[in-house]
C-alpha positions, 0 to 999 in steps of 0.5 A: 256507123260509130267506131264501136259499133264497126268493131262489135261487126268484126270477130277478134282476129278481124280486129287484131288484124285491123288494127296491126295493119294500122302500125299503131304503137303504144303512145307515152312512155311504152312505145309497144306495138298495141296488138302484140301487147293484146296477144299477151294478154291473151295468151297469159289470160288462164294463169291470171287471178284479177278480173282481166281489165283495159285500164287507160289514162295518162303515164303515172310520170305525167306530171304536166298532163296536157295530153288530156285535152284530147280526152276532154276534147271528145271523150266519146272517141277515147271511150269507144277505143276502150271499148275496142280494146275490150273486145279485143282481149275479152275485157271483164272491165274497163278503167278510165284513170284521170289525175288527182286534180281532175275530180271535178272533171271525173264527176262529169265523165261518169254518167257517159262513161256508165254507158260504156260500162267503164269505171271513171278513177282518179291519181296514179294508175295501180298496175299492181291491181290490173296485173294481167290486163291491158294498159292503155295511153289516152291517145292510143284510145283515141287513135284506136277509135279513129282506126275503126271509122278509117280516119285514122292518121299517124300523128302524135300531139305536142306542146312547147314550155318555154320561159315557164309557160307552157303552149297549146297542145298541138296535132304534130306530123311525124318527121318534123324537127324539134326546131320547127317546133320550138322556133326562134328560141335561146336554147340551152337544153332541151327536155323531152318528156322526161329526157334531157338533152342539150342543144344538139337535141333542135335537130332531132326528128320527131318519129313514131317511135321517138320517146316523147313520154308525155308530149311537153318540149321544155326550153331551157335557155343559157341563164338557166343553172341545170343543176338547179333544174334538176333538183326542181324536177327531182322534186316534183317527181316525189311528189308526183310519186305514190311512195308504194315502191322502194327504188322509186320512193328511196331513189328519188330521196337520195337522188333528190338530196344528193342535188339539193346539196350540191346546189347548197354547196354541199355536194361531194365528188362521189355524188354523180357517181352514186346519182347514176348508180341510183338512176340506173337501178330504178329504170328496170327495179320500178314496176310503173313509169314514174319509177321508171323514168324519174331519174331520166332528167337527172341522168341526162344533166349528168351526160350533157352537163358535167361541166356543171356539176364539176363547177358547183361541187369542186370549184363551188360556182354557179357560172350563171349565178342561180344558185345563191349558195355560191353568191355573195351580195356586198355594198361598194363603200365607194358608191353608198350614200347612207340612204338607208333604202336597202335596210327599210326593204330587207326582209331579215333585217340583215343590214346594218347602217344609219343616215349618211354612214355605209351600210353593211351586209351581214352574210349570215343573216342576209337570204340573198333575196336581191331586193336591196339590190333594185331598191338602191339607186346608187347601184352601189349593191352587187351580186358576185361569185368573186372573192369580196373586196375589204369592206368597212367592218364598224359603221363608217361615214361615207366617203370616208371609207379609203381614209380610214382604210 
């Protein structure tokens, strides 16, 4: 028999029961235990005014969504744990919720998921519309249905990011250390879900209580500027969110900016001050987990790395040369031949020189692009944080710059 069709056997206490002796928790970014999430619905159903619903899908803060390969590994499953838990708190309707991008997939879905009486959506799960009702992760449903045909195993899956690539979705036995599950690896800072450690976070244990939000370990190795992280993931949460809510849609604004900034050599002390202020006001004034958890990276680059922030706003330096705001790009008078390479490849027309003369940057139209820098054989072009040596100001023969100077 079918998970479903064992549940349909049992009354609803059985199923409640069942299913609490499993120790099933919630998976994502609420690690609630599932029943005591049902009785709620129960005991709360005479006060609600929306039609009472099983809503499942991905986190709204899942922006890398590899869990929905279990989804799309057998749908059947996940549907059939819906179906279970409707059953359970007396469902009017279910909704199945897929990312924006998953249209195509969705259309796919529909004529199955009919069958269960489930209604297919796609983009950001609308708590405000299914308020009463029970929210469920895509692996709790699967791991539901499992429960139902004894088959069940505590587990959880994960995938590894490293050098911006991400790995396979994998089936991941709790009690295994990160490190087992990142390998040889050079390894600055980790991320995990959406928090941010450092390095000290290869030694942690993967339980079933572990926030592991959306299952991605991203690897940052020791070239990486974390401040520069920060404001990519700070971007991409804006837009990931719905904008429907204030302290989501106004705290990733400001802390956005107040990251952009300091990446452009713009930053003022008080920033972090104000960044953790911010940060902590979204995580309980925010009613989904994008507003939730989108200022987790930001809050853990401030916890393990200061030292970087106080580089970039007080000592205006990217240690790792990430940040072009705080880099120069210069041409030795000593090694250039007048080739005219690097002015024949810049995109902004930012070098001036001829045929046999030493070439010259200006700094103000220069976009520190580094093309002219692979373009010159004679390395005579580099990068630095440093202060700039004298260089020639008019156009000047080469080898003739140390006579003149």
């Amino acid at each position: 028999m079918s998970a479903l069709e064992n549940a349909k056997n049992m009354s609803v206490e059985d199923i409640l029961a069942k299913t609490a002796a499993s120790g099933l928790l919630e998976f994502g970014v609420e690690r609630s235990v599932v029943t005591e999430k049902w009785n709620q619905v129960n005991a709360e159903r005479e006060f609600q005014t929306n039609p009472i619903r099983v809503v499942a899908g991905l986190n709204n803060a899942d922006i890398a969504g590899v869990q929905l390969e279990v989804l799309k590994a057998d749908p059947k499953k996940v549907m059939e744990g819906m179906a279970i838990a409707a059953l359970a708190v007396n469902a009017e309707e279910m909704y199945l919720y897929l990312p924006e991008k998953e249209v195509e997939y969705a259309k796919g879905l529909e004529t199955e998921a009919v069958g269960y009486g489930i209604r297919i959506q796609t983009g950001l799960i609308n708590r405000r519309a299914s308020r009463g009702g029970a929210f469920h992760h895509i692996l709790t449903m699967a791991a539901l249905a499992d429960i139902f045909t004894d088959s069940y195993e505590p587990c959880t899956y994960m995938a590894v990011c490293k050098d911006g690539k991400m790995g396979e979705l994998q089936k991941v036995s709790f009690g295994i250390k990160v490190a087992e599950l990142v390998g040889d690896a050079d390894v600055k800072a980790i991320a995990i879900g959406t928090k941010l450690y450092d390095a000290s976070a290869m030694d942690l244990v993967i339980e079933a209580d572990t926030q592991i939000g959306n299952g991605v370990i991203t690897v940052y190795s020791s070239k990486c500027c974390m401040i520069h992280e920060t404001e990519e993931v700070l971007l991409a949460e804006r837009k990931q969110s719905c904008g429907k809510c204030t302290f989501c849609r106004e705290g990733l604004i400001q802390l956005h900016t107040m990251v952009k900034e300091i990446t452009e050599g713009q930053g003022k002390k008080e920033f972090t001050d104000m960044m953790e202020e911010i940060g902590e006001a979204m995580t309980f004034s925010t009613p989904c987990t994008m507003g939730q958890t989108a200022s987790d990276f930001a809050m853990g680059s401030l916890k393990y790395f200061a030292g970087e922030y106080e580089d970039h706003i007080k000592k205006k330096k990217c240690a790792n040369n990430v940040c072009s705001a705080f880099m120069s790009i210069y041409i030795d008078p000593d090694l250039c031949e007048g080739c005219e390479e690097c002015a024949d490849v810049c995109p902004a027309d930012a070098i001036e020189g001829k045929s046999g003369y030493i070439h010259m940057i200006d700094e103000f139209e220069c976009t520190k692009c580094g093309k002219c820098i692979s373009a010159c054989e004679n390395d005579a072009i580099i990068q630095t944080n440093g202060r700039l040596p004298k260089l020639p100001t008019r156009l000047t023969k080469c080898g003739k710059f140390k006579k003149r100077h």
